[in-house]
DOZA-216120 format. One record per residue: x, z, y of N, C-alpha, C, O in turn. Coordinates in steps of 0.1 Angstrom, whole numbers, plus 5000, padded with zeros to 4 digits. Layout:
N
XZYXZYXZYXZY;...
//
This chain:
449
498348614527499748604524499848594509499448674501;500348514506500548474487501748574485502548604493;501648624474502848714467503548644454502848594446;504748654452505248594439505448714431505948834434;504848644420505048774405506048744393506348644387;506148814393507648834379506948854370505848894373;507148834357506348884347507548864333507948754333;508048954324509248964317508649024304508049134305;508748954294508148974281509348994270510348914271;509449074261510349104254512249134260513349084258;511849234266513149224275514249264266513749334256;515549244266516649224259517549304270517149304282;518549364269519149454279519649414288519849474299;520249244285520849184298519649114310519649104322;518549074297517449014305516649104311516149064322;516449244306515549344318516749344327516149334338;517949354330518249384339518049264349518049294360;517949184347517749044354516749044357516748974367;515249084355514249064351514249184362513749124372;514449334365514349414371515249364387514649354398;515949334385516749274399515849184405516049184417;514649074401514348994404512749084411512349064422;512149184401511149244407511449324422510849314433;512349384419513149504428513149374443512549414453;513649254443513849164447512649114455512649144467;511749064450510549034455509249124460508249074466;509549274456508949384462509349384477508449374486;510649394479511449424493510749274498509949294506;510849154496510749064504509649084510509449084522;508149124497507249094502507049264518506549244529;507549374513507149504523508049404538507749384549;508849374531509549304545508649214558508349224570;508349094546506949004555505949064559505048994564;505549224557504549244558504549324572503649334580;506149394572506249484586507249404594508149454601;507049264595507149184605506249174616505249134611;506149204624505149164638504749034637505548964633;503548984640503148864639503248844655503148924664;503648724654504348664671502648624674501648594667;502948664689501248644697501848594709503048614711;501148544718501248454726501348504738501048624737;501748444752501748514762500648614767499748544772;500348744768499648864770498848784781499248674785;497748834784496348784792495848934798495949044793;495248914809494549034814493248964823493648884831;492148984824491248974832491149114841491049234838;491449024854491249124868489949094874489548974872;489149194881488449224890489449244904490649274905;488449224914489349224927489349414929490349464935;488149474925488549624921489249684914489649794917;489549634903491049644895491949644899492849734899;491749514905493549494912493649564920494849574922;492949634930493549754942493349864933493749974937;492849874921492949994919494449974912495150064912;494849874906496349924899497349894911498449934908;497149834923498049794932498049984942499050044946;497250014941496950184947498050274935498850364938;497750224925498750344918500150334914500750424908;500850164919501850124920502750104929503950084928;502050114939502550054952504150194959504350314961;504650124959505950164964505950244979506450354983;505150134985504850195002504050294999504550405003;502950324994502550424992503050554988502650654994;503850574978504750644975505450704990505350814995;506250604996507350645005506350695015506950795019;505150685021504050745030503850905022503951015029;503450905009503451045005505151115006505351235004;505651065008507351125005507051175027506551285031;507251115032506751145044506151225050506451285060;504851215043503651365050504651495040504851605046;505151475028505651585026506851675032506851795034;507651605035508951615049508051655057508051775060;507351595062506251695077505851855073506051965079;505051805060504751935054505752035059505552125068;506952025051507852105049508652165061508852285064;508852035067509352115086508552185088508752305090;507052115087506452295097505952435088505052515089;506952415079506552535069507652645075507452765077;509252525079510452595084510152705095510452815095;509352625106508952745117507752845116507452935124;507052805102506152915096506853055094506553165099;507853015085508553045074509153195088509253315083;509253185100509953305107508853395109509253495115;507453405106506753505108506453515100505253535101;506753525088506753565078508253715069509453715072;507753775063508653855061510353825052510553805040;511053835061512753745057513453855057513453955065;514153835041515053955038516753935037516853855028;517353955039519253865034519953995028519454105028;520753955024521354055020523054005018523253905011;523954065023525354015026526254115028525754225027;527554115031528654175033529654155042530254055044;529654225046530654275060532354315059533154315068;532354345043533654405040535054315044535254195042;536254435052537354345057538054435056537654545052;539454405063540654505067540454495083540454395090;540154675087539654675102541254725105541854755095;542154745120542654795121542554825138542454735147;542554945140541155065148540355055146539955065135;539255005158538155065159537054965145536854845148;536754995137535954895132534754875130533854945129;534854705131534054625140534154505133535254515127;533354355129532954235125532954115142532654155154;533054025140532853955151531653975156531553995168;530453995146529053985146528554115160527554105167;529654235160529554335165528654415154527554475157;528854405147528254505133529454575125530654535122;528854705123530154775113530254695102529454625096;532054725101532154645082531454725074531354845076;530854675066530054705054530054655039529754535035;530354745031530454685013529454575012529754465007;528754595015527154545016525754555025525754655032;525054495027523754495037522654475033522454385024;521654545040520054415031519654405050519754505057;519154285055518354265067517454215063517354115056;516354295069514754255068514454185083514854255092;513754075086513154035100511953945097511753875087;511153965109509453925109509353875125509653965133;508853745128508453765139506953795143506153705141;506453905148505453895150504353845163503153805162;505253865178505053765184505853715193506853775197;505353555199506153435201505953315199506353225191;505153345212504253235217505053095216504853005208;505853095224506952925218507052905206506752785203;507252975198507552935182506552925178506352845169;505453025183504052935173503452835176502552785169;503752785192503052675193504052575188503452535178;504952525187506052485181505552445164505452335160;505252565157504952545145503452505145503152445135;502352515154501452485155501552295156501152215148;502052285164502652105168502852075155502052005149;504052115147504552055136503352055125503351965116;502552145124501552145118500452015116500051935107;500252045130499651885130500651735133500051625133;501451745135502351655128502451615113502751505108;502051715107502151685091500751625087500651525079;499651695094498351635093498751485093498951415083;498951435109499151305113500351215101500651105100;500851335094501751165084500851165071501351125060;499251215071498351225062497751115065497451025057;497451115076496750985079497550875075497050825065;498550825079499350785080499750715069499950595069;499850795060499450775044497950745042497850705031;496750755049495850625043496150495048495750395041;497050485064497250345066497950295054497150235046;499150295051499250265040498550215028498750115023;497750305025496750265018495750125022495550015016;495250155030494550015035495549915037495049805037;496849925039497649795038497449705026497049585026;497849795016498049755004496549745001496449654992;495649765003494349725000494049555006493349474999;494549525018494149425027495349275020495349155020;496449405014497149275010496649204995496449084993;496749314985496149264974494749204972494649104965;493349244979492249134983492249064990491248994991;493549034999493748875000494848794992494948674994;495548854986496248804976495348734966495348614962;494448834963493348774949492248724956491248694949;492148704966490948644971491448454974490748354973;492948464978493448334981493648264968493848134968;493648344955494348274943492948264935492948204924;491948294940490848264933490348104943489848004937;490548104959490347954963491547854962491547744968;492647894954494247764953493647714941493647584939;493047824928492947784914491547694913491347594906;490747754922489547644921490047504929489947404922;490447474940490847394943491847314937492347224943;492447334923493347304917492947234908493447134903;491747304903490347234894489647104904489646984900;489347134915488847034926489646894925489146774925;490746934925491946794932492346774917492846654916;492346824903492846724893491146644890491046524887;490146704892489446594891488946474905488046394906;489546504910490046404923491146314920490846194922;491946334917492846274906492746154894493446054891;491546214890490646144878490146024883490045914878;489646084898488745954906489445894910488945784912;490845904916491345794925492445744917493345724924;492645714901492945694893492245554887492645444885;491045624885489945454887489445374892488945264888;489845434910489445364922490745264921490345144921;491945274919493245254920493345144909493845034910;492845194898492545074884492044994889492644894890;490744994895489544934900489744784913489344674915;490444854918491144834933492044724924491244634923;493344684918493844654914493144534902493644424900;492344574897491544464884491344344897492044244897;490144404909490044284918490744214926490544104931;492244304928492944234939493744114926494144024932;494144094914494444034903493243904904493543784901;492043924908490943844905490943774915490543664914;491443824928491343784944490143794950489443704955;489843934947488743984952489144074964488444084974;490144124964490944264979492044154976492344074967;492544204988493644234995494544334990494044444986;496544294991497244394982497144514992497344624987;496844505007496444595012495144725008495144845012;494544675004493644814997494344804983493644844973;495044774982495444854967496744994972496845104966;497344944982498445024992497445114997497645234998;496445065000495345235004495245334994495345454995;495045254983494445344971495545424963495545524956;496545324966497945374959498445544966498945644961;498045524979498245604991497745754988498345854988;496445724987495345834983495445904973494846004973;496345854961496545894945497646004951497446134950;498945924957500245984961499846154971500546254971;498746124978498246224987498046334976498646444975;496946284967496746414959497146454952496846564949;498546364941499446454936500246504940501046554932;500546484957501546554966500446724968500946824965;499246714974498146814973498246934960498247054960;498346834947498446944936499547024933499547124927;500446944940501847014936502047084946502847174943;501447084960501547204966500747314959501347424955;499647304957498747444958499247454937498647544931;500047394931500247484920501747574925502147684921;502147524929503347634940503247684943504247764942;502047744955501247824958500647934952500548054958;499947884936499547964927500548024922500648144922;501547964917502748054911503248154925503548264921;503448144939503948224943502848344945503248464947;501048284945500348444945500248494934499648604934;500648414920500948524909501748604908501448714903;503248564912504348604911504048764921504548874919;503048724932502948864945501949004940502149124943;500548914930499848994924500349064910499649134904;501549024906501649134898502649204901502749284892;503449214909504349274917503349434923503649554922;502349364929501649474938500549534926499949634929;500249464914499549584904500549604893500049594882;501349614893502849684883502749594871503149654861;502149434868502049414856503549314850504249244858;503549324839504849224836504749104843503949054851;506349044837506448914845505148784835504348694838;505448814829504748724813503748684813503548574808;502548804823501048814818500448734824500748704836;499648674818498848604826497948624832497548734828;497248574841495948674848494548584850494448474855;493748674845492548604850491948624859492248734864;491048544865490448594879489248534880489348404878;487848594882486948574890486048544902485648644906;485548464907485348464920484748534924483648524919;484948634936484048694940483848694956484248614964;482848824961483048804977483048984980482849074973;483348984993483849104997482149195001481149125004;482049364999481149394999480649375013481649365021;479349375019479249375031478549475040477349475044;479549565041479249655051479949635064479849705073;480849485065481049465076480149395083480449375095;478849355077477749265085476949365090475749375086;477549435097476549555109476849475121477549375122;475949545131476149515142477249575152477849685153;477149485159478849495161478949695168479849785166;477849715177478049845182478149915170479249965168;477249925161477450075150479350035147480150125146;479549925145480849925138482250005156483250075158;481549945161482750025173482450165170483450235169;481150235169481350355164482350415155483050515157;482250355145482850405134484350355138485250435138;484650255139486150245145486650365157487850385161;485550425161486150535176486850585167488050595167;485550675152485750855145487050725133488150745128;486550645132487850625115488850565115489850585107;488750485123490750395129491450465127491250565134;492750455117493850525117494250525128494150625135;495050395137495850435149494950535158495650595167;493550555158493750635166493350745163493450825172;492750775150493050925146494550985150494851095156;495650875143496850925150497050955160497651065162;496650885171497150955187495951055187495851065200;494851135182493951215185494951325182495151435188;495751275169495951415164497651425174498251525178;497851335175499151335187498851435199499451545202;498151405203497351495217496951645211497151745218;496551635200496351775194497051875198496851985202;498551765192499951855188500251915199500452035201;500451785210501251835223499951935231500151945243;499051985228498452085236498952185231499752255238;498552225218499652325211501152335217501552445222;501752265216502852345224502952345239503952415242;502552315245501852335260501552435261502152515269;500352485251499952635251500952745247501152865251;501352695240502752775236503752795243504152905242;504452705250505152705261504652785274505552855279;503452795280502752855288503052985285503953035293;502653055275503053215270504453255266504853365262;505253135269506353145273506853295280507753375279;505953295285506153465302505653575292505753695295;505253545281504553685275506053755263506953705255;505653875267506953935256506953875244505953825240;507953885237508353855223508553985216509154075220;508053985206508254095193508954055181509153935179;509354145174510254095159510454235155510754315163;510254265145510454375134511454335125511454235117;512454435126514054455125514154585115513554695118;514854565101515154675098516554615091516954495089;517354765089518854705083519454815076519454925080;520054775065520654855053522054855053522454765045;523154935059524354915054524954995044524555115044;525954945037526455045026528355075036528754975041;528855155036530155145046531055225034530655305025;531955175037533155255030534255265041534655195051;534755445031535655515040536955445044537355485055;537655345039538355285039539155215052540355195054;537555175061537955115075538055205081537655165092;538455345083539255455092537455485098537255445110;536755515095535555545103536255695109536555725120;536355765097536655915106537455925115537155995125;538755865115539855865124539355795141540055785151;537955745138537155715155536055805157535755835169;535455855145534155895146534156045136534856045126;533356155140533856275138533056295126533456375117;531756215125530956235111531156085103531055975110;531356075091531255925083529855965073529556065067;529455895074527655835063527855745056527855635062;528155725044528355565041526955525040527055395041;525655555037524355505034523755495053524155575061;523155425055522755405069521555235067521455125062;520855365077519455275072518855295089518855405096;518255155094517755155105516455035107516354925100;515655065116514254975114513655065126513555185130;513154905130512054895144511854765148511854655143;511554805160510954655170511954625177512754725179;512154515182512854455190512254365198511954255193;511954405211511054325226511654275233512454335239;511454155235512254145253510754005263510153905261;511054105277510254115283511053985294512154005300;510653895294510953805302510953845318509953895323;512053825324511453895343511953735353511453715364;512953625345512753555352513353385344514553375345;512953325340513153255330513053115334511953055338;514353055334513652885341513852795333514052685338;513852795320514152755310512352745305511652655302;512252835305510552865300509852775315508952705312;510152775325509752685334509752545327508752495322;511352455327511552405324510652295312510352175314;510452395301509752365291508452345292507852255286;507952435303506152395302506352275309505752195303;506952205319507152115323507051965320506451865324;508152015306508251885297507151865287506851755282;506452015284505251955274504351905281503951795277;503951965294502651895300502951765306502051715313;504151695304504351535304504051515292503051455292;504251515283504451495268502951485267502651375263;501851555269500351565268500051475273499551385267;500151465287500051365296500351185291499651075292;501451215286501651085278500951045266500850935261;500351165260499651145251498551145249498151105238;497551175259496251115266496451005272495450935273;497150995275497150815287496950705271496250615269;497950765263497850695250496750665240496450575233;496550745242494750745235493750645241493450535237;493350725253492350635262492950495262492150405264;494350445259494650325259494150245243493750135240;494450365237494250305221493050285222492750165223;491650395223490250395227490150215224489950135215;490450215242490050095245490149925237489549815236;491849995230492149865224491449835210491749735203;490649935206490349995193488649905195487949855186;488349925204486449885209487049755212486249685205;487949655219487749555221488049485209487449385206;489249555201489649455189488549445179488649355170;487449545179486949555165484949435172484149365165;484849455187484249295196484949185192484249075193;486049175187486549065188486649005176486448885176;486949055167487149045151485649085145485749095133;484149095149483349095152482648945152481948875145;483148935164482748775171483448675160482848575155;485048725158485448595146485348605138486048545130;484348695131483648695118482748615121482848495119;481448665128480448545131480848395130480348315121;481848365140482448195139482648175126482348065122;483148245118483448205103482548205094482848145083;481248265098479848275090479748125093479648035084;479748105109478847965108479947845107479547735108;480947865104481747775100481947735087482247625082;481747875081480847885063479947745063480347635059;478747785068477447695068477847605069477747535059;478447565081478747405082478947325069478447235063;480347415067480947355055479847395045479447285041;479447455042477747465029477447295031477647205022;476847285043476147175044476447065043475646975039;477847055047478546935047478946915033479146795030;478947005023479246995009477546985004477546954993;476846995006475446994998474946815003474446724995;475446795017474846615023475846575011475246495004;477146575006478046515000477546474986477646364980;477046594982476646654966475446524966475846424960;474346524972473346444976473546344976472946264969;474546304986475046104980475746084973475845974969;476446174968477046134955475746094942475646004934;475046214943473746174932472546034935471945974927;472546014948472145894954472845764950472145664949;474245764948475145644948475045644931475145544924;474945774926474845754908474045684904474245604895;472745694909471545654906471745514908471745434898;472045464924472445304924473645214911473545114904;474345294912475245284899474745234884474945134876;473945364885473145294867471945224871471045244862;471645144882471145064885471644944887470744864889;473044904887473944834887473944764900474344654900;473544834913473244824926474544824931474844724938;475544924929476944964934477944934921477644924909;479344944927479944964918480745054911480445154917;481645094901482045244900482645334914482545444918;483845154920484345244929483545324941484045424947;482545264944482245314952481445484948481145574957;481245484935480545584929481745704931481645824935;483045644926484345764929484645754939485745804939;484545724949484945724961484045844967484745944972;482445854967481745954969481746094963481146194967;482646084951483146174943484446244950484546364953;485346144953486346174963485746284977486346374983;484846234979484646314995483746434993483646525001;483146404978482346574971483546674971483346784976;484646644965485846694960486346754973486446874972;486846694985487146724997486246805004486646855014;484846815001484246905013484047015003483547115007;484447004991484247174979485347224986485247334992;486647144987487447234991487547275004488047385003;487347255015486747265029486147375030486247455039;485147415016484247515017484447635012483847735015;485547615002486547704997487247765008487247885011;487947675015488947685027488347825040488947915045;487047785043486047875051485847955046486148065052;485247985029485048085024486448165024485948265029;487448185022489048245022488848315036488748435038;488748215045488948215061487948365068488248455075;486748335063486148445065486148525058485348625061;486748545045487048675034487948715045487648835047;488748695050490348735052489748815068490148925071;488948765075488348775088487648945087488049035094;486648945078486249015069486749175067486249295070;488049115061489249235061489349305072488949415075;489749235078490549295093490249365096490849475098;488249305099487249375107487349535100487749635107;486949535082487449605077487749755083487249855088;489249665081490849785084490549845100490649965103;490149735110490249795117489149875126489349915138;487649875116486849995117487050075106485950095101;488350145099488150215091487050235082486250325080;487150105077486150135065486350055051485550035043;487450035051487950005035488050065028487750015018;488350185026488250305019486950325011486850364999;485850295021484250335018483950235014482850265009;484150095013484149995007483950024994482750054990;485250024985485450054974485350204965486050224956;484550294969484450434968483450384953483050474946;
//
């Protein structure tokens, strides 16, 4: 940055002052230019496909609302904890009694009270809080589905924007070729060498692929626009991306993976722990018939005021009382009632499992099998892009042999271009296949660990 300098020799009182205004002047300008921000260009980030789940994991919105969930679970079954544990209140009774006095509650009026209560046993309520217990477990899991959502969506988000952008590179130099073919096509039909009908072909094929480009750059802006939404980055940034491939711990054989789908599938950890719950209160409900206990104590303060003596021949105002309170069930159809409804409830919740079981071993046979088809549907396409690659280098050679002509040289350039992307297309196809299998042997998690 150049600086301008003042320089004032023999100053005279009007001229230092002129002379000082002008320093004073060009000081400020320059501190000014200097704590200007220098303008920089749209921000850039290189992502890894582990990056991006790791910033899409610590942004993700659904995730959040799955933790807000298991904590609500949490908390209910703290509520039915919370009664065998030691509960103290403290309140007031105070009124204008006239006779006998008495509260609706059937408790004396009192200045004040302290009640202490504990349940100690009760069997319904702990199986009850037992149930909710593991209900809370179950919105734990629940919250890793979650997690693997947002894992399955962001590595195929960035897994599809790494094959739109290479194919985007593929088809502008496809572009290039049917560009010259179209030149080419056109020099001879001028010469009366073709027909205006192959120039209408060629014209055709041009229109194809910058109809092609303008889809998949549409495409790229809408999985830009998705991938930084799901890793929290501005609207601005640009993103880089790499190609990569997914790790492969899905290329087991298909039994060990039903294994691990029985013990790690969320859906059916869930209904394991569903079945859990409803035995717990089943069992709870059963002891239903067994006495109930609670430890009771109570503090009243009374004043003379409500006529105590004018009913009762001694007044106390201090009165303090504490024990147990039992009650012994002798005929209860309510407690019938209830075991009734849990042991359907269980019932329903094993039939559910063994159903999930089953759906859990065939889907992960099956997504299995369409992984394989997509291995060899890979190959194909490998091959069919490598025979391409091959005559295109065959037709070059004729070329600078002056054997063929250009067009025919872009033309095989043309069908190199179309089986790259073909091969891109399979490669996505079985990334995405891949996943599934993935998610639904529980094992994306351990993927990325």
């Amino acid at each position: 940055m150049k600086r301008r300098t003042f320089t004032c020799s023999k100053p005279s009182s009007a001229l230092s002052v002129v002379c000082v205004a002008l320093l004073s002047f060009a000081s400020f300008t320059a501190r000014a230019q200097e704590a200007q921000p220098i303008p920089t260009s749209t921000s850039a980030i290189s992502l890894t496909l582990k990056r991006a789940i790791e910033l899409a994991l610590q942004n993700s919105q659904d995730i959040q609302i799955a933790k807000l969930h298991a904590s609500l679970a949490n908390r209910s079954a703290l509520i039915t904890k919370a009664q065998f544990m030691p509960n103290v209140y403290a309140g007031s009774g105070a009124g204008y009694t006239f006779g006998i006095p008495e509260t609706p509650g059937g408790r004396a009026p009192a200045l004040f009270n302290v009640t202490y209560t504990e349940e100690v046993l009760n069997e319904p309520l702990r199986g009850l809080g037992k149930e909710q217990q593991e209900q809370a477990k179950s919105q734990k899991i629940l919250l890793e589905d979650a997690r693997n959502s947002v894992i399955v969506r962001t590595a195929s988000t960035y897994l599809e924007l790494v094959m739109v952008r290479h194919s985007l590179e593929l088809l502008r130099k496809e572009q290039d070729s049917a560009d010259k073919i179209l030149a080419v096509t056109q020099q001879r039909e001028k010469e009366s060498f073709e027909l205006p009908v192959a120039v209408t072909k060629d014209q055709l094929t041009k229109a194809r692929v910058v109809q092609r480009v303008l889809q998949l750059e549409g495409r790229q802006d809408e999985l830009e626009v998705v991938l930084r939404g799901q890793t929290g980055l501005a609207e601005n940034t640009q993103i880089e991306i790499t190609p990569e491939d997914l790790p492969g711990i899905a290329e087991q054989e298909g039994a060990n993976l039903v294994a691990m789908a029985l013990q790690d599938n969320v859906a059916l950890r869930v209904a394991q722990s569903d079945v859990r719950a409803k035995e717990f209160r089943l069992i709870g409900e059963k002891r239903g018939y067994y006495p109930t206990l609670q430890l009771v104590a109570v503090y009243s303060r009374l004043a003379n005021f409500n006529n105590y003596l004018d009913f009762f021949k001694k007044f106390q105002p201090n009165n303090f009382n504490s024990g147990v309170q039992i009650q012994v069930p002798i005929f209860s159809a309510q407690t019938r009632a209830n075991i009734a409804l849990a042991q359907v409830n269980l019932d329903v919740a094993k039939a559910e499992l063994a159903n999930k079981k089953t759906e859990v071993s065939a889907a992960v046979r099956v997504k299995t099998r369409r992984l394989r088809e997509r291995d060899a549907a890979k190959e194909v396409a490998r091959l069919e892009l490598q025979l391409a690659q091959q005559n295109l280098t065959v037709l070059q050679s004729q070329y600078a042999e002056g054997r063929i002509n250009l067009r025919e040289v872009e033309k095989a350039r043309l069908e190199e271009n179309d089986k790259w992307m073909a091969y891109l297309d399979s490669n996505f196809l079985r990334q995405q296949a891949q996943l599934d299998l993935l998610q639904t042997a529980g094992q994306l998690d351990k993927v990325w660990q």
